[in-house]
C-alpha positions in Angstrom: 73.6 33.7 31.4 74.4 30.2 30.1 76.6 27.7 31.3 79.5 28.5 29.2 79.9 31.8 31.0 80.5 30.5 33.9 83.4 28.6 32.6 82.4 25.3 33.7 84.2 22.8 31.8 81.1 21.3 29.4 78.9 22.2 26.8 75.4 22.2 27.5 74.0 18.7 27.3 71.7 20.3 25.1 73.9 20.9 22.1 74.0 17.4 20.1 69.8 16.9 20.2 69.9 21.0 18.5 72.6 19.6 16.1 70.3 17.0 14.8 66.8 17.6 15.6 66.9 21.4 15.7 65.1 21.8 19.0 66.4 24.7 21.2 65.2 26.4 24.3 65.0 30.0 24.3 64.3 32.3 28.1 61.9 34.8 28.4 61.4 35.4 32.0 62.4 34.0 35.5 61.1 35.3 38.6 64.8 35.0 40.3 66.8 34.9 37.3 68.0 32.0 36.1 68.1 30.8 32.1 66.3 27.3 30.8 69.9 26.2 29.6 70.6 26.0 33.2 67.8 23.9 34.5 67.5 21.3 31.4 69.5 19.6 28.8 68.2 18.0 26.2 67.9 14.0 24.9 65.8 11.8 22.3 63.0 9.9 23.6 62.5 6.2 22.4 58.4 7.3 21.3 56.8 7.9 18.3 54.8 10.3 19.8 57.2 12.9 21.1 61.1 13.2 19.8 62.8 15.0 22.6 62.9 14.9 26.4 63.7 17.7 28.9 66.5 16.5 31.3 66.2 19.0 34.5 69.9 19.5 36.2 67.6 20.0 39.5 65.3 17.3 39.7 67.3 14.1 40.6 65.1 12.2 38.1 67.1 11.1 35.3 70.7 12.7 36.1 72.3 11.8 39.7 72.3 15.0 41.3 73.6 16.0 44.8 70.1 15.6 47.1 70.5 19.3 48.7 70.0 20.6 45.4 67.1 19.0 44.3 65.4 19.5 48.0 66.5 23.3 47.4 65.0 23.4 43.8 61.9 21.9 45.1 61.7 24.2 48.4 62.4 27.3 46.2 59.2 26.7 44.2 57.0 26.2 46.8 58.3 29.4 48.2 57.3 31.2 44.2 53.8 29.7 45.3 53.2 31.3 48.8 54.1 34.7 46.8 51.7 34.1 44.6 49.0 33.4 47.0 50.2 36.1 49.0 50.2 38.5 45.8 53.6 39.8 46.8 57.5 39.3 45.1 59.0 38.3 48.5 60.8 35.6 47.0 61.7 37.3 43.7 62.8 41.0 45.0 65.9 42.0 43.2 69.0 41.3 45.7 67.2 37.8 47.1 66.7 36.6 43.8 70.0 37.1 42.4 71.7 35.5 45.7 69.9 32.6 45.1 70.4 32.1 41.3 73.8 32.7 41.7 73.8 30.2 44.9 72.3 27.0 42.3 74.6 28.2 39.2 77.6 28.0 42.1 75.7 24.3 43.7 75.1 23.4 39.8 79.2 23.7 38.8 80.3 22.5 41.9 82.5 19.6 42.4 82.9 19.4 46.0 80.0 19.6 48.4 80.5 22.9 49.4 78.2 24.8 47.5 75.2 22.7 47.3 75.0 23.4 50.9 75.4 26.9 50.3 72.4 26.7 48.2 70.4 24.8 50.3 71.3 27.0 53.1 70.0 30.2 50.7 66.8 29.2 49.9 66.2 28.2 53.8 66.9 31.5 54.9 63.3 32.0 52.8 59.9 32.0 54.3 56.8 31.6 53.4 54.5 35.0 52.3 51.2 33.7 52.9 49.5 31.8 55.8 48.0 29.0 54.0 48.6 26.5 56.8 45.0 23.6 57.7 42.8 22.5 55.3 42.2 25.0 53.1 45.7 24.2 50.6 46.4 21.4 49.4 49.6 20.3 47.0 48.9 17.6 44.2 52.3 16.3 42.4 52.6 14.3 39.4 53.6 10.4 38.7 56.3 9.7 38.1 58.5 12.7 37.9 57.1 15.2 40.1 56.5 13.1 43.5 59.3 14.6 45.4 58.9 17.7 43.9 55.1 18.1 44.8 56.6 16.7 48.7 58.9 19.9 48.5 56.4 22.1 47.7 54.1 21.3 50.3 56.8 21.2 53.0 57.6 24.7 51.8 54.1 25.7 52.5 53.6 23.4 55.7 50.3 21.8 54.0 49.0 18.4 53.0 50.2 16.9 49.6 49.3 14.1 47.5 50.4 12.4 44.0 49.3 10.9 41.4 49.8 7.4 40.7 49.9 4.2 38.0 48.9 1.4 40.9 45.5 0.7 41.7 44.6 -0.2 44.9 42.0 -2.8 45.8 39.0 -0.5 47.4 40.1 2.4 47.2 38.0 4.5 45.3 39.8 7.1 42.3 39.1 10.6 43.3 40.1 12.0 39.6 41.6 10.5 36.8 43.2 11.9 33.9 45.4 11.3 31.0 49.1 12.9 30.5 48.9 13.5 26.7 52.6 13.0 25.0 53.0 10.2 27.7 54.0 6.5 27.2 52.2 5.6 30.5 48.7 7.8 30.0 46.9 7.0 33.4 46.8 8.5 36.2 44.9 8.2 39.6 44.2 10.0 42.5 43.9 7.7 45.4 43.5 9.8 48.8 43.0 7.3 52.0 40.2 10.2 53.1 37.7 10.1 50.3 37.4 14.0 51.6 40.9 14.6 51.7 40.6 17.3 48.4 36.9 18.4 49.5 38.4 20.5 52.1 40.9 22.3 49.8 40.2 26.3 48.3 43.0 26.0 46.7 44.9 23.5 45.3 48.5 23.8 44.4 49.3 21.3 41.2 53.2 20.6 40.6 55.1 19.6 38.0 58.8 19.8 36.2 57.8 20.9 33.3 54.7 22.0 31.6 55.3 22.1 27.7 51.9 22.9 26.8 49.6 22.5 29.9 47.3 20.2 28.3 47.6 17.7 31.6 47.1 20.5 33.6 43.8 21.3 32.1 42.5 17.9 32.0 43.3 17.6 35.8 41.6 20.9 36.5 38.5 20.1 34.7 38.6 16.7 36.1 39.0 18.5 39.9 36.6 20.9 39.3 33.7 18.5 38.2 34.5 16.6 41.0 34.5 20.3 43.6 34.6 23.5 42.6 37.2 25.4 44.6 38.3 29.0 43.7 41.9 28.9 42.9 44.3 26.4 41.3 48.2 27.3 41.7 50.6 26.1 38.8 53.8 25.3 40.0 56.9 23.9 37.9 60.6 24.1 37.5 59.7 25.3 33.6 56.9 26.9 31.6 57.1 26.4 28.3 53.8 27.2 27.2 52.7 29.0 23.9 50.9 32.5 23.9 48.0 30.0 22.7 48.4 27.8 25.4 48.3 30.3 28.5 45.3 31.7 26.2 43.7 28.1 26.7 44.2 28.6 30.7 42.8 32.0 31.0 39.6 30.8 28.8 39.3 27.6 31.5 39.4 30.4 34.6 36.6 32.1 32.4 34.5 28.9 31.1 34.9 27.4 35.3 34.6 30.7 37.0 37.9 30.0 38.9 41.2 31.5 39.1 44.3 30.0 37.8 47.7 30.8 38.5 51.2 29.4 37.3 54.5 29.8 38.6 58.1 28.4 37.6 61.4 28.7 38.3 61.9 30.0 34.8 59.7 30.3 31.7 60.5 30.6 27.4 59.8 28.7 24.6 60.8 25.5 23.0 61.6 25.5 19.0 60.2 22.3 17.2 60.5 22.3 13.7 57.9 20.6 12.0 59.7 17.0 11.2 61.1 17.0 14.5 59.8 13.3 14.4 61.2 12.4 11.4 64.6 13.7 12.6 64.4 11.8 15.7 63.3 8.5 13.8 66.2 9.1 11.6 68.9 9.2 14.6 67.7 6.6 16.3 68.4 4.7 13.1 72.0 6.2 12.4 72.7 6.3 16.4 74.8 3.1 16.6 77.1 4.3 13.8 77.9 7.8 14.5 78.6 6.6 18.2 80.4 3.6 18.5 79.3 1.9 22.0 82.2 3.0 24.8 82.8 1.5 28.3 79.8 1.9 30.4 77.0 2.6 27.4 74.4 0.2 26.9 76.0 -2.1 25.2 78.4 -2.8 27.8 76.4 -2.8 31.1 76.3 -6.5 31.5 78.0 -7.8 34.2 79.7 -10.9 34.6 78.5 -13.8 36.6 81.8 -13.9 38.7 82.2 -10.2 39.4 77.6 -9.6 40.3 78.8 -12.7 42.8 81.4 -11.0 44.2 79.0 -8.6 45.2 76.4 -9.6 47.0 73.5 -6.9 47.7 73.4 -5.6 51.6 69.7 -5.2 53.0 69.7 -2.3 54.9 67.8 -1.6 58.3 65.9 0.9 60.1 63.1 2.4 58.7 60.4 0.7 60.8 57.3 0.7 61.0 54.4 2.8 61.1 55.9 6.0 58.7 53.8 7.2 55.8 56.3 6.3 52.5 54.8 8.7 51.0 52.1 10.9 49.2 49.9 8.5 46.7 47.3 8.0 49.7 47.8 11.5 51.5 50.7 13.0 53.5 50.4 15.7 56.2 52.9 17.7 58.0 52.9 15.9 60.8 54.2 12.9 58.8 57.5 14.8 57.9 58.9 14.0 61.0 58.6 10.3 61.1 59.9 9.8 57.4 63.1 12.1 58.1 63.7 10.5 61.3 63.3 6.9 59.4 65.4 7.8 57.2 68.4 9.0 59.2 68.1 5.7 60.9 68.8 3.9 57.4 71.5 6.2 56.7 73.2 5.3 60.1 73.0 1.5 59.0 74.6 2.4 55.8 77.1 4.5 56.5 79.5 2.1 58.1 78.8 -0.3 55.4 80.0 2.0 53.0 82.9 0.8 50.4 84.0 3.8 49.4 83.4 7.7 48.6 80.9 8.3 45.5 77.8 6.6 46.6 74.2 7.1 44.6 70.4 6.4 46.5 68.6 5.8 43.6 64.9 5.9 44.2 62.2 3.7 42.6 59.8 5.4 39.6 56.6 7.1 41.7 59.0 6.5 44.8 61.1 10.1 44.7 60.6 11.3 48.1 61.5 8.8 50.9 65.1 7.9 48.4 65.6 11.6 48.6 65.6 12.2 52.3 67.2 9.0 52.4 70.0 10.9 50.4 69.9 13.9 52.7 70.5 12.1 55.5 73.9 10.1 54.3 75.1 13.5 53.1 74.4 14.9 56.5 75.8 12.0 58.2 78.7 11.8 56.0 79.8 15.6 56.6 81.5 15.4 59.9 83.8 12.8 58.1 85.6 15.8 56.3 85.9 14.9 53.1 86.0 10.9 53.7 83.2 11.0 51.5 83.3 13.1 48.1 80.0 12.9 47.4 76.7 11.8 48.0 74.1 12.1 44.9 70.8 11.4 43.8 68.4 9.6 41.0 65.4 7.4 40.7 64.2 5.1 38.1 61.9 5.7 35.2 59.4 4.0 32.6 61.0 6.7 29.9 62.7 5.1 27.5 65.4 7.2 26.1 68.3 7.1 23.8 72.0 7.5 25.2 74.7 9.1 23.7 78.2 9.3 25.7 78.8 12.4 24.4 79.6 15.8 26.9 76.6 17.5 24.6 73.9 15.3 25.7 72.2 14.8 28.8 72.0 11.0 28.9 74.9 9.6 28.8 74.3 5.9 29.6 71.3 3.4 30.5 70.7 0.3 32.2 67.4 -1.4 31.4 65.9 -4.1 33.0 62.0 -5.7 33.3 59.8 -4.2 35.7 59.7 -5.6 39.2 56.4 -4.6 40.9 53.6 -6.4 39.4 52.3 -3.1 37.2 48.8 -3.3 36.6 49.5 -1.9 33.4 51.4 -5.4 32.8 55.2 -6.0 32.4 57.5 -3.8 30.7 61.2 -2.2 30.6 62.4 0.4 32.7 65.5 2.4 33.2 68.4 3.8 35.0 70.0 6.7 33.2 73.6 7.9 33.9 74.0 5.5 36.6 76.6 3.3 34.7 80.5 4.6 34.7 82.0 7.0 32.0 80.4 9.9 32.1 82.5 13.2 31.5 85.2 10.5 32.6 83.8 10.7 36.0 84.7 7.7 38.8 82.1 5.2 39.2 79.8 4.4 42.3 81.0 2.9 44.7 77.7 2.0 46.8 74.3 2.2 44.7 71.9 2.3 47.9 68.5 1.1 45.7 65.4 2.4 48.1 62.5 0.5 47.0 58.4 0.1 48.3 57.8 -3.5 49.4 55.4 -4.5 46.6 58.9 -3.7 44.6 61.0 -6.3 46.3 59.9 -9.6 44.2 61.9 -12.4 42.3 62.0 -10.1 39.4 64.1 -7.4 41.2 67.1 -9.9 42.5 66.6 -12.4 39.0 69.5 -12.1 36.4 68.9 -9.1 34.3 66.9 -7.5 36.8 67.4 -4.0 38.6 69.9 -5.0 41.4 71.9 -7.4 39.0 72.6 -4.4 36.4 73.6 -2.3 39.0 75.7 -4.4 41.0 77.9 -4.6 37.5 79.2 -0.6 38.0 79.7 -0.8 41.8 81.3 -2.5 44.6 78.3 -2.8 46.7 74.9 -2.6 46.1 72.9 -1.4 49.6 68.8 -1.8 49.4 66.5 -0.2 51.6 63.2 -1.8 51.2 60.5 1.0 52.4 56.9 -0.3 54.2 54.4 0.5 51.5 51.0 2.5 53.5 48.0 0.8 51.5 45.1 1.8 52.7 
């Protein structure tokens, strides 16, 4: 079933980018039955090396999406991975299945808040299959995209979790690298605080959005492997992709490492590429400009004024204290849950009475996905007993992906704000962007707060300079709120 069954009022945003480029997903299974054109739309990547980008509706990456959904999402698939190491269909028997797919396409078209809760209340009513509680799991998520998603996961599965990240750390020694082929950013590092903290681990769950053809997967696991043999890797993303050739290539690495290697996703088909996809995608980001003049909101247009970015001066917010684990890129354990959720509620009770208004956005920082999201649960938590004095509440984070936008109800990015890079990147400076934050898409109203959550090594002169992140989006809302999160270095 795809989106235009359900009558909901637009195409899918993957329609213009298969107009030009000919690229097109197709479904071939999903464990509780939902179809690709559901979970991703579809946009053209500013790389030489890879035309098209898979924009996830669940992920809260680079379209705003209401927080309970993306937790949901995330939950959900760490529940697909305690069935599989439980070898059961717990998760995926008939009836459940079809309550929850039908409980995200409801969260998905929704334009109240209503049935995101609905969704988020499904999947809850799920429990793990399999004990897999201590030492003996652990969940690895990917930099930059998969950081709140690999949190999920491992909350669903009560276990410790760590990511992958760009920034060095002085003295703390890598416990894998590896590179993330199509990527415009290739390295990655594993930076555990506990040297042992992935020793321990028989299995280790590795998470992801999307894998396309697993080719970062294998690196890792050969990488991991080297380092410890362990007896099962877990594969867990929102979509598979992969090629008969390329689950051969896993089932020959189980082989070759004498290990067993599972994968598991919300959905899985098959991506058509025709051979000059590149060319194509070279060829419209020549022609873009033409065939879509620039509209109010689109990146030609996302400048503010000097008088109206002064009448808005950004809010600091306050709360989070002290002492709470921002994160995974040194190690996160269950017991750290508690202190980040609690944190931040606190913020959200600082911000709520700040508020200007009733569409407000938490946009999270790159690697920074998880702390911005609870941060997002909480003010849609806080904001519920207000009955509807708040419409809505959603979701997104910042990106190094550098992607073409198209105002167009067809495409999944509609607008971008770009601005220079604000936390000292070891890689060196660069751009980075903030997709369908700006006004005008599907005529919607603009943000009214943009609450920025940021790590402290973030919050430098080239944040708050002209041009910078807090400048562009102070330009498409009437007050900009920033939450600047106590980075854990080791």
């Amino acid at each position: 079933m795809s989106p235009a069954t359900l009558g909901t009022p637009s195409p899918w945003t993957g329609t213009w980018v298969t107009d030009r480029l000919g690229v097109s997903v197709r479904t071939t299974a999903s464990t509780i039955g939902i179809e690709l054109d559901e979970l991703v739309g579809l946009a053209i990547r500013r790389n030489p090396r890879r035309a098209h980008l898979l924009v996830s509706t669940v992920l809260g990456k680079h379209v705003p999406t209401d927080p309970r959904i993306v937790y949901g999402a995330g939950l959900l698939l760490g529940f697909l991975v305690s069935d599989a190491l439980a070898d059961v269909r717990c998760v995926g028997t008939s009836a459940r299945a079809a309550g929850v797919a039908d409980s995200l396409r409801a969260a998905l078209a929704a334009v109240d808040g209503v049935a995101p809760a609905a969704f988020l209340d499904a999947v809850g009513s799920l429990r793990a299959s399999a004990d897999v509680t201590g030492p003996s799991t652990v969940v690895v998520g990917y930099a930059e995209t998969a950081t709140a998603l690999g949190h999920c996961v491992a909350a669903a599965l009560d276990v410790p979790s760590l990511h992958s990240t760009r920034r060095a750390v002085d003295g703390v020694a890598p416990a894998a690298g590896f590179a993330e082929e199509h990527s415009h950013a290739t390295e990655h590092l594993l930076l555990p605080q506990d040297p042992h903290f992935l020793d321990d681990a028989d299995t280790l769950v590795l998470v992801d959005d999307e894998i396309s053809t697993g080719r970062t997967v294998l690196n890792t696991v050969r990488a991991l492997h080297e380092a410890h043999p362990r007896s099962r890797y877990v594969v867990a993303a929102l979509i598979d992709l992969r090629s008969d050739a390329d689950r051969a290539l896993f089932a020959d690495l189980a082989v070759e490492l004498g290990t067993q290697i599972d994968v598991v996703a919300l959905a899985s088909g098959t991506i058509a590429l025709p051979d000059d996809v590149l060319v194509r995608a070279e060829r419209v980001l020549t022609e873009v400009p033409v065939l879509v003049p620039a509209a109010a909101g689109s990146e030609a247009t996302q400048t503010p004024a000097a008088d109206d970015q002064a009448s808005r001066p950004v809010r600091r917010a306050a709360g989070w204290g002290d002492g709470v684990r921002d994160g995974a890129r040194h190690g996160f354990s269950p017991s750290d849950e508690g202190p980040l959720a609690a944190a931040a509620d606190r913020v959200a009770l600082d911000i709520v009475p700040a508020l200007r208004g009733d569409n407000v956005l938490v946009l999270g920082f790159e690697e920074l996905m998880y702390a911005p999201l609870q941060v997002g649960l909480a003010l849609t938590e806080r904001l519920r007993p207000a009955g509807g004095g708040v419409a809505s509440v959603r979701y997104s984070t910042t990106t190094r992906s550098p992607v073409l936008a198209v105002d167009d109800p067809g495409y999944a990015i509609r607008t971008t704000l770009t601005f220079p890079a604000h936390d000292a990147p070891s890689d060196g400076p660069g751009l980075r962007h903030a997709h369908n934050v700006a006004a005008g898409i599907e005529g919607s109203r603009r943000f009214t707060d943009i609450v920025v959550v940021i790590d402290a090594p973030a919050d430098t002169a080239e944040l708050s300079m002209p041009g910078g992140l807090l400048d562009r989006v102070a330009g498409g809302c009437d007050q900009v709120h920033l939450v600047v999160v106590p980075s854990h270095i080791p």
